[in-house]
C-alpha positions as CSV (number, residue, x, y, z in Angstrom):
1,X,-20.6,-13.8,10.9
2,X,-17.3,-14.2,13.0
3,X,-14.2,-13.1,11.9
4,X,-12.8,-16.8,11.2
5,X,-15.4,-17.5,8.9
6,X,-14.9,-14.3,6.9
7,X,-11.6,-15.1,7.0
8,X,-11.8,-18.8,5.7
9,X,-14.0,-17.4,2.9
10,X,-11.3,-14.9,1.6
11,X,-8.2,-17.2,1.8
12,X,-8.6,-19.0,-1.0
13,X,-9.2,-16.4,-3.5
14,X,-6.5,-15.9,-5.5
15,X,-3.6,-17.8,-3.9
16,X,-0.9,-18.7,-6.6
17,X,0.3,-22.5,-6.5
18,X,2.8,-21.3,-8.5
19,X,4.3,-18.5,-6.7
20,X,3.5,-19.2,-3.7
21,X,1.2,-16.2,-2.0
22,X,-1.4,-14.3,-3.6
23,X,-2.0,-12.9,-6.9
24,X,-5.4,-10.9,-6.9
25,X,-4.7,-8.0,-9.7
26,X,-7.2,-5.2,-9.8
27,X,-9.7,-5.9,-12.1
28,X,-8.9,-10.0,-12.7
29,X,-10.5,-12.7,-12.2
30,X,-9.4,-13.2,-8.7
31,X,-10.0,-9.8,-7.2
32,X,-13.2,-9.7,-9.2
33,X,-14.5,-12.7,-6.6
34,X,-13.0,-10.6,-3.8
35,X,-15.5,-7.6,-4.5
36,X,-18.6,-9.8,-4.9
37,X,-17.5,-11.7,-2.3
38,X,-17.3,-7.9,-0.1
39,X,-20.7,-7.0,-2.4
40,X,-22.1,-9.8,-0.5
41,X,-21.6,-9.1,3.4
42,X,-22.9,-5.7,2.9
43,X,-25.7,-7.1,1.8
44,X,-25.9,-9.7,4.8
45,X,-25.8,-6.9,7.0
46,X,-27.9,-4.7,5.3
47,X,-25.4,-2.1,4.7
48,X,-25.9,0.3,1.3
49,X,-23.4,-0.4,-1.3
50,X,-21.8,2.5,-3.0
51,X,-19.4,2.5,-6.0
52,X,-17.9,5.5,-6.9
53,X,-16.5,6.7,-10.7
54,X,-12.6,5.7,-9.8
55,X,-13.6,1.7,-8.9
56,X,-13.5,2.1,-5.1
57,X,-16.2,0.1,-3.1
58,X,-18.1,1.4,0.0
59,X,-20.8,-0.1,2.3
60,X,-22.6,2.1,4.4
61,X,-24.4,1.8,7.8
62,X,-26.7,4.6,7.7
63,X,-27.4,5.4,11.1
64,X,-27.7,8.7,12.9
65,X,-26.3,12.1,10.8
66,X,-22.6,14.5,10.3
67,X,-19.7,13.5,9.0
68,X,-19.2,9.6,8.8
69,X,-16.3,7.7,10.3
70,X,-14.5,5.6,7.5
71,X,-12.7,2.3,8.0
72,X,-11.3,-0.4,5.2
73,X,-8.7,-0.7,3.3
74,X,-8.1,-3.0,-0.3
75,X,-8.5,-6.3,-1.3
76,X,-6.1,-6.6,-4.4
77,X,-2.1,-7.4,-4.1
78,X,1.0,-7.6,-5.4
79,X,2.5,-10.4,-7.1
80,X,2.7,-13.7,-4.5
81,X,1.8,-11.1,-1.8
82,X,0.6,-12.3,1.7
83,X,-2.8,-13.1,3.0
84,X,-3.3,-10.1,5.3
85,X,-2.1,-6.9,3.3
86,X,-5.6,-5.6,2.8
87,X,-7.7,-8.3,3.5
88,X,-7.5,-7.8,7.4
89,X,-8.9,-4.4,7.6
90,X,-11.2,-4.9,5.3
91,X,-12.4,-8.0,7.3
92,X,-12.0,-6.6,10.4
93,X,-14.3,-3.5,9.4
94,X,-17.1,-5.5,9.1
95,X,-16.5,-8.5,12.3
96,X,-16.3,-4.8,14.4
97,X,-19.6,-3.4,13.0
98,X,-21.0,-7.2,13.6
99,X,-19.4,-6.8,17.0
100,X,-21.0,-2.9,18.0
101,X,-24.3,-4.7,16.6
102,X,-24.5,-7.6,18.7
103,X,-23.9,-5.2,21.5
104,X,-27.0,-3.6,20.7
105,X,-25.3,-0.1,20.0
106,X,-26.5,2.6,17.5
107,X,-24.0,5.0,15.8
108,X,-25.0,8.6,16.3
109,X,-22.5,9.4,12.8
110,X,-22.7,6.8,9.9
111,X,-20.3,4.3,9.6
112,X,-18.4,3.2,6.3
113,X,-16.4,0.3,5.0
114,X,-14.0,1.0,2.0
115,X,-12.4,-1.5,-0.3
116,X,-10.0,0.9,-2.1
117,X,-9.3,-0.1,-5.9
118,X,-5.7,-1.0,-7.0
119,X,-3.8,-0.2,-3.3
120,X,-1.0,-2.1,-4.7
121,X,-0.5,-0.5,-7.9
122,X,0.6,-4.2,-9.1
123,X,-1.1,-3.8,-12.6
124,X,-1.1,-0.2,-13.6
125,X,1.6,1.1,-11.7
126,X,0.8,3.2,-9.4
127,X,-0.1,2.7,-5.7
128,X,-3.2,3.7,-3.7
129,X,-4.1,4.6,-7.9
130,X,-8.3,4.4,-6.3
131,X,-7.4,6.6,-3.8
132,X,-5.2,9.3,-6.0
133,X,-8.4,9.5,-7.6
134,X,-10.6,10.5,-5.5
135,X,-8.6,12.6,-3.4
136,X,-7.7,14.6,-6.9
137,X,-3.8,13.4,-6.2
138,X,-3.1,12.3,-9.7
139,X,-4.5,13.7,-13.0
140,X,-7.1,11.6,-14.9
141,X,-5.9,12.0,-17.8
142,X,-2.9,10.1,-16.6
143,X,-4.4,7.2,-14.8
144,X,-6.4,6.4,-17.9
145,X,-3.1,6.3,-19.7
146,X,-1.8,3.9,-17.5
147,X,-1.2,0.7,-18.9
148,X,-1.2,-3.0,-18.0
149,X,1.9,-5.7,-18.8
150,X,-0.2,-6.5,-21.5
151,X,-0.6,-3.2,-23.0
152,X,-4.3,-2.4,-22.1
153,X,-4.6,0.9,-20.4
154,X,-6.8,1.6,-17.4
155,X,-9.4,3.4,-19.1
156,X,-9.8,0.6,-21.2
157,X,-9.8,-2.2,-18.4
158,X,-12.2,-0.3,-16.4
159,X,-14.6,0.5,-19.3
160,X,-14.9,-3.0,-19.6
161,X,-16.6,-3.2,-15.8
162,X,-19.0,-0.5,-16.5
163,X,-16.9,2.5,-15.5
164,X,-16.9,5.6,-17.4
165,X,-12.9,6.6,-18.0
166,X,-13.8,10.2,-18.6
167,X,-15.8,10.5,-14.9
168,X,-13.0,9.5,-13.0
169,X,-11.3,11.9,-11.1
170,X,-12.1,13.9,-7.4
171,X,-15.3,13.1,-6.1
172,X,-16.1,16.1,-3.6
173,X,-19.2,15.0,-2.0
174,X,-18.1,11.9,-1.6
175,X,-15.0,13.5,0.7
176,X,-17.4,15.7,2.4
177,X,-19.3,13.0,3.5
178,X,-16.4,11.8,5.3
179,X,-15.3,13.0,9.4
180,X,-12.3,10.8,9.3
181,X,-10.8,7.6,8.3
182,X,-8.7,5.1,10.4
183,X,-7.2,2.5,8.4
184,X,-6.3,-1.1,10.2
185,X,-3.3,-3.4,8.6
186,X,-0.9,-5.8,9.2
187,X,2.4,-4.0,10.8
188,X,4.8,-4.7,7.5
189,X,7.9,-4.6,9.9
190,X,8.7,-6.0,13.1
191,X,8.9,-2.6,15.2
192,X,5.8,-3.6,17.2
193,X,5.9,-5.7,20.5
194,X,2.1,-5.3,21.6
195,X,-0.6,-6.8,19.3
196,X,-1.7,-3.7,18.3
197,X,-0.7,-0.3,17.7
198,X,-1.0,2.9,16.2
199,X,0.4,4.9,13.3
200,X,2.4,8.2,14.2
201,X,3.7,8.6,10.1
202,X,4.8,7.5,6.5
203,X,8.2,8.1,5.1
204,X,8.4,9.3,1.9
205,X,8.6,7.3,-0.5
206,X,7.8,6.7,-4.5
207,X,9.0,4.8,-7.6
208,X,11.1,5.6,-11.1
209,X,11.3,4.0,-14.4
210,X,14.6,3.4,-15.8
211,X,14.9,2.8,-19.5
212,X,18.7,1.6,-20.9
213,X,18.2,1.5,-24.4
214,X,21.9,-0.8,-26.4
215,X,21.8,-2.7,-29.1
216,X,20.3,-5.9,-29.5
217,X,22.7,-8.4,-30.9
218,X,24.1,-12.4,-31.3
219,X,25.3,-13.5,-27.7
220,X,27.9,-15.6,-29.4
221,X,29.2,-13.6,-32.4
222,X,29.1,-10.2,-30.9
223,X,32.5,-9.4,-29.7
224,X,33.1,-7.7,-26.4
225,X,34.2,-4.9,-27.4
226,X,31.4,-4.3,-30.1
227,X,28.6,-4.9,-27.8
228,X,25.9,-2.1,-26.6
229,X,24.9,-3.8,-24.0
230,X,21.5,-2.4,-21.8
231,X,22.3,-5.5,-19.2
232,X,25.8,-3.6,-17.5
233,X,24.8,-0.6,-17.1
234,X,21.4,-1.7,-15.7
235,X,23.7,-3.8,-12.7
236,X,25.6,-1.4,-12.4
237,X,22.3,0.7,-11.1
238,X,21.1,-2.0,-8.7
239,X,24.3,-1.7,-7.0
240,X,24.1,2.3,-6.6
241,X,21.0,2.1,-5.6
242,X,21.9,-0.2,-2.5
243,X,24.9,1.9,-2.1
244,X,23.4,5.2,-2.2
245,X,20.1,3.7,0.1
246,X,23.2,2.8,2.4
247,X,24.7,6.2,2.2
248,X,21.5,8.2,3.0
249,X,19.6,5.7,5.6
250,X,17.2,4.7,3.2
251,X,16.2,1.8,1.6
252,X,16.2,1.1,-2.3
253,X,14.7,-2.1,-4.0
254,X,14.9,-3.1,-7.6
255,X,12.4,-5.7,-7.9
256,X,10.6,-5.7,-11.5
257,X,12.3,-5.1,-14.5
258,X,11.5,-6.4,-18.6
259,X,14.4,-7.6,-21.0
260,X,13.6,-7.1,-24.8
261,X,13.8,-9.4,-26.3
262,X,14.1,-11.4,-23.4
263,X,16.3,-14.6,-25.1
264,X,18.9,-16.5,-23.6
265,X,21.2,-16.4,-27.0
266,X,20.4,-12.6,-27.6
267,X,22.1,-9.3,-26.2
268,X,19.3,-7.3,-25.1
269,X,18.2,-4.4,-26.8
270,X,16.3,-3.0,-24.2
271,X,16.4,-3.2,-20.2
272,X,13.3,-1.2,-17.8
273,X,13.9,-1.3,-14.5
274,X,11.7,-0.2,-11.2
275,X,13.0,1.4,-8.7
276,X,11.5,1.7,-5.7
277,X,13.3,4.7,-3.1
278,X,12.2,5.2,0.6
279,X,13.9,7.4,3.4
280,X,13.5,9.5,6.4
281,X,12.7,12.7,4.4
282,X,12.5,13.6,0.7
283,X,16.1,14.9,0.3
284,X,17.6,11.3,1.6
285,X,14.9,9.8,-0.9
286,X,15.9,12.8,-4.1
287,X,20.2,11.3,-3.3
288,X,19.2,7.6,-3.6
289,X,17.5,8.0,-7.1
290,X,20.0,10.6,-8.7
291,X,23.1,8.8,-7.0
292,X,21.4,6.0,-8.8
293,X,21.0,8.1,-12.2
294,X,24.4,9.1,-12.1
295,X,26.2,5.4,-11.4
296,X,24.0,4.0,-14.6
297,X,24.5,7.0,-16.7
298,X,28.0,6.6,-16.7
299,X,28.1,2.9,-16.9
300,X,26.1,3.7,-19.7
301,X,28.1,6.3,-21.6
302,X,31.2,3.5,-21.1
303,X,28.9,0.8,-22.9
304,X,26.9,3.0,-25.9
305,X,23.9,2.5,-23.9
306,X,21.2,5.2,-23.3
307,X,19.7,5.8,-20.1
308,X,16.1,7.6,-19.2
309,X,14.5,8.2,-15.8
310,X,10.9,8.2,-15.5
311,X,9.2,9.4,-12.0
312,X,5.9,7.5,-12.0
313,X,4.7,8.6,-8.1
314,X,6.1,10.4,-5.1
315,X,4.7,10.9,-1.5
316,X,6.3,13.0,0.5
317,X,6.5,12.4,4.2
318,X,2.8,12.1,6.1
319,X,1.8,12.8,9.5
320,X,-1.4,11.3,10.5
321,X,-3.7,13.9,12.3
322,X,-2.3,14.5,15.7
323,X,-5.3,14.8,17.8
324,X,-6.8,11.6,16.5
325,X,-3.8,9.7,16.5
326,X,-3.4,10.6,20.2
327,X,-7.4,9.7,20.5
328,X,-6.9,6.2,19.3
329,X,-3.6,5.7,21.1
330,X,-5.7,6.3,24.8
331,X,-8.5,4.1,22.9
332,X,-6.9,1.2,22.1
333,X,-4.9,1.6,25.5
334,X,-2.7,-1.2,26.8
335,X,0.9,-1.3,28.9
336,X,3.9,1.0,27.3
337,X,5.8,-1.0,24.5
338,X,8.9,-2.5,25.9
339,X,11.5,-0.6,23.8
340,X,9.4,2.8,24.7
341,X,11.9,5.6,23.5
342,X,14.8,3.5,22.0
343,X,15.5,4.3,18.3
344,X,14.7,1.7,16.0
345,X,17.1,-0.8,14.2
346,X,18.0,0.9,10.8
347,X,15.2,-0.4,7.9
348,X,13.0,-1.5,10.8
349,X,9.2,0.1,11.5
350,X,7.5,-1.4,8.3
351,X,10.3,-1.1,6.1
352,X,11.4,1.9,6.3
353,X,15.0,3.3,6.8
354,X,17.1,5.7,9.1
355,X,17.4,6.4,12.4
356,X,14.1,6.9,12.8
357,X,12.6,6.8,16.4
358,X,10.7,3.6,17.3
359,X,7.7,2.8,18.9
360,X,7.0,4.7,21.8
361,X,4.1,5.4,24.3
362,X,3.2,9.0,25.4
363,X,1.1,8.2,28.4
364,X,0.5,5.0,30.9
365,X,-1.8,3.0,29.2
366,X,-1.9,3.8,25.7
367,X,-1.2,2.0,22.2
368,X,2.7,2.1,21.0
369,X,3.1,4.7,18.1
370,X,5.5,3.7,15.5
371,X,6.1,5.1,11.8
372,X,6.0,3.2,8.7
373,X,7.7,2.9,5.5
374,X,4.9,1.2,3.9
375,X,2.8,3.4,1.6
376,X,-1.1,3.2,2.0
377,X,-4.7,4.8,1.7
378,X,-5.1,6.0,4.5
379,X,-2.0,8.5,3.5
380,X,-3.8,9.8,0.7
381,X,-6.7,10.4,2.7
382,X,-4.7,12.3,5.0
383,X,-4.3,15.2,2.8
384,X,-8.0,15.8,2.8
385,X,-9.6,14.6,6.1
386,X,-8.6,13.3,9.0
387,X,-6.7,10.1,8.9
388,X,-4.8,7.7,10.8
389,X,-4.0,3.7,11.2
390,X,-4.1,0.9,13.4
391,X,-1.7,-1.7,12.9
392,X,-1.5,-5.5,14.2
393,X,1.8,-7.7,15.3
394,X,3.5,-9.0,12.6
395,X,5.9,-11.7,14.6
396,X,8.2,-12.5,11.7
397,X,8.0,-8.7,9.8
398,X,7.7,-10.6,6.6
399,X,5.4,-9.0,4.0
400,X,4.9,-9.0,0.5
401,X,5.7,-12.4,0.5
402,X,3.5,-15.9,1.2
403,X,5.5,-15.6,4.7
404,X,3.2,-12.8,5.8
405,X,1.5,-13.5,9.2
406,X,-0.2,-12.5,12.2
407,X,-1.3,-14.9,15.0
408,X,-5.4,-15.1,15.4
409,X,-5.1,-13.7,18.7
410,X,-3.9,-10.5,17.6
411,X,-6.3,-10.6,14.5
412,X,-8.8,-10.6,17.2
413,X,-7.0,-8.0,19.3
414,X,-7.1,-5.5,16.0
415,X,-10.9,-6.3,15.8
416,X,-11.2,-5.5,19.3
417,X,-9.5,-2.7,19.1
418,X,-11.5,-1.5,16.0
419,X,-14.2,-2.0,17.4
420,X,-13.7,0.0,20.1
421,X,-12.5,3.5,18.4
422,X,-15.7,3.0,15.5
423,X,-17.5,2.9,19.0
424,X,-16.1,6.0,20.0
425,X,-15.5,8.1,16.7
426,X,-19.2,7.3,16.0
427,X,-20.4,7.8,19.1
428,X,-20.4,11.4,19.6
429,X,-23.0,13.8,17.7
């Protein structure tokens, strides 16, 4: 099956009239169809399907023997997210295994395709959570805690799918099984001028609750003066966050928050907020979030209102795996990127922040290698085999957002490209 048609197949699924984008939650309806509909092509093609305790999905092409090489990536999203976060490696996976089939070519190391379970961390809250799991980088006694915006904890949700909540956790012979895996996504930036590229790191990056706990009270009888008001002190944060992500060449985004009790007429008596810190090393990253601390702890003493931080994840700063990074830069090949060597705008590279070098080429014809700010799989992987990414153009650097695009030449440039490095990962004994 070509890559259009796959592609056709998936873009309904899920898209929010509403909203606008895509709304495919782990574990709802929507991403439900996504996983049969990925249950399916492995079937087409004969592959073996494997599910593992944590909810992640893998199809196998069992050919020849050693360590297998791994490509995928996720099929849920965040709230009105774009069509290609996910979706295109996951798609692409399986139009190059099509590809190195129609060729007539036999692996001598099997081949896998992952769909990785909550990437997004858009329900429980934390990202790459089916990853963490596996890799043993978050405690299950934690994820199962995890809850829902409507209460219901993971363990619960995936009890109801025929998961066992007290299996999850590290899966060792599953990682053993696994030589390397290379990860293919959209570019979430506009750092990168060919159509595709390859991944040199992740900044580090990682999200806090913040809890301002007032005084809910009348909106119009309450003087000014008598109020305990969560609401003030809560602005006051946004704005320290920008200032101190300013400050540090970072970035810092407040972009979900809940209101209790949520009325027009009422003070609030209750304000969370997400904050979402990224930077060009963890100390740049540590300022923003206790600059931001500080500012609403003040504003906070000034106004009667209590205020709590809550870490919910970290990553610190990943390097893809040299040697295979390098290997898939000279695979992919192609002419230098144009803006070889210059630093990259501030905030540019996938979102990420500082003065961070941009995309560069080592050699004559190989890929640009650019970092990202984006978080993904493929950097929890990286802690326990050998990982690294391939990314495609994105022309506008939207993402997240119903925006997000890539033009079907490149699609089929990141296939190709695919294509070719499963070709030669999986080629050698």
């Amino acid at each position: 099956m070509s890559f259009q048609r796959m592609w056709a197949e998936l873009l309904p699924i899920g898209r929010d009239a509403a909203i606008g984008g895509y709304r495919r939650f782990s574990w709802t309806p929507p991403e439900l169809e996504c996983r049969a509909w990925f249950r399916d092509q492995a079937r087409r093609r004969g592959l073996r399907l494997e599910a593992d305790r944590n909810g992640n999905l893998f199809a196998w092409w069992d050919a020849g023997s050693g360590p297998a090489v791994l490509t995928g990536s996720h099929l849920d999203s965040v709230p009105g997210g774009g069509a290609f976060d996910g979706p295109l490696g996951v798609v692409s996976a399986l139009a190059a295994i099509d590809r190195l089939r129609a060729e007539g070519w036999t692996p001598r190391r099997p081949i896998g395709v992952a769909v990785f379970a909550e990437e997004e961390g858009a329900r429980f809250g934390v990202a790459c959570l089916g990853s963490r799991l596996l890799t043993g980088a978050i405690d299950p006694a934690r994820a199962r805690s995890l809850r829902d915006g409507d209460g219901r904890t993971f363990g619960e949700v995936i009890a109801e799918h025929g998961l066992d909540p007290e299996a999850i956790g590290p899966e060792e012979d599953l990682l053993g099984r696994i030589g390397c895996f290379v990860e293919l996504h959209i570019e979430q930036g506009r750092a990168l001028h060919a159509p595709v590229g390859v991944a040199s790191a992740i900044i580090p990056h990682g999200r806090w609750r913040l809890d301002f706990t007032g005084r809910g009270d009348h909106a119009g009888t309450t003087r000014l003066a008598d109020r305990r008001d969560p609401m003030l002190p809560f602005a006051r944060a946004v704005l320290a966050a920008r200032d101190g992500a300013a400050a540090h060449g970072g970035v810092a985004t407040v972009g979900k928050t809940a209101v209790v009790p949520g009325g027009v007429n009422a003070i609030p008596s209750r304000v969370t907020a997400w904050l979402d810190a990224r930077g060009p090393d963890e100390e740049a990253v540590r300022r923003i979030v206790a600059d931001t601390l500080q500012a609403a702890r003040r504003a906070g003493a000034d106004h009667g209102v209590s205020v709590e931080l809550t870490e919910e994840s970290f990553t610190a700063v990943v390097d893809f795996d040299r040697a295979l990074r390098d290997r898939l830069a000279r695979i992919v090949g192609g002419p230098p990127a144009a803006d070889a060597g210059t630093p990259a705008p501030r905030g540019a590279a996938g979102g990420g922040a500082g003065d961070r070098p941009g995309p560069h080429a080592p050699d004559a014809g190989t890929a640009p290698i650019l970092p990202t700010g984006a978080g993904h799989d493929a950097g929890v992987l990286a802690a326990r085999v050998p990982s690294a990414m391939l990314f495609v153009r994105n022309p506008t650097g939207v993402s997240h957002a119903p925006a997000e695009h890539a033009e079907p030449d490149d699609c089929l440039a990141g296939v190709a490209a695919l294509t070719a490095v499963l070709k030669d990962l999986a080629g050698e004994e």
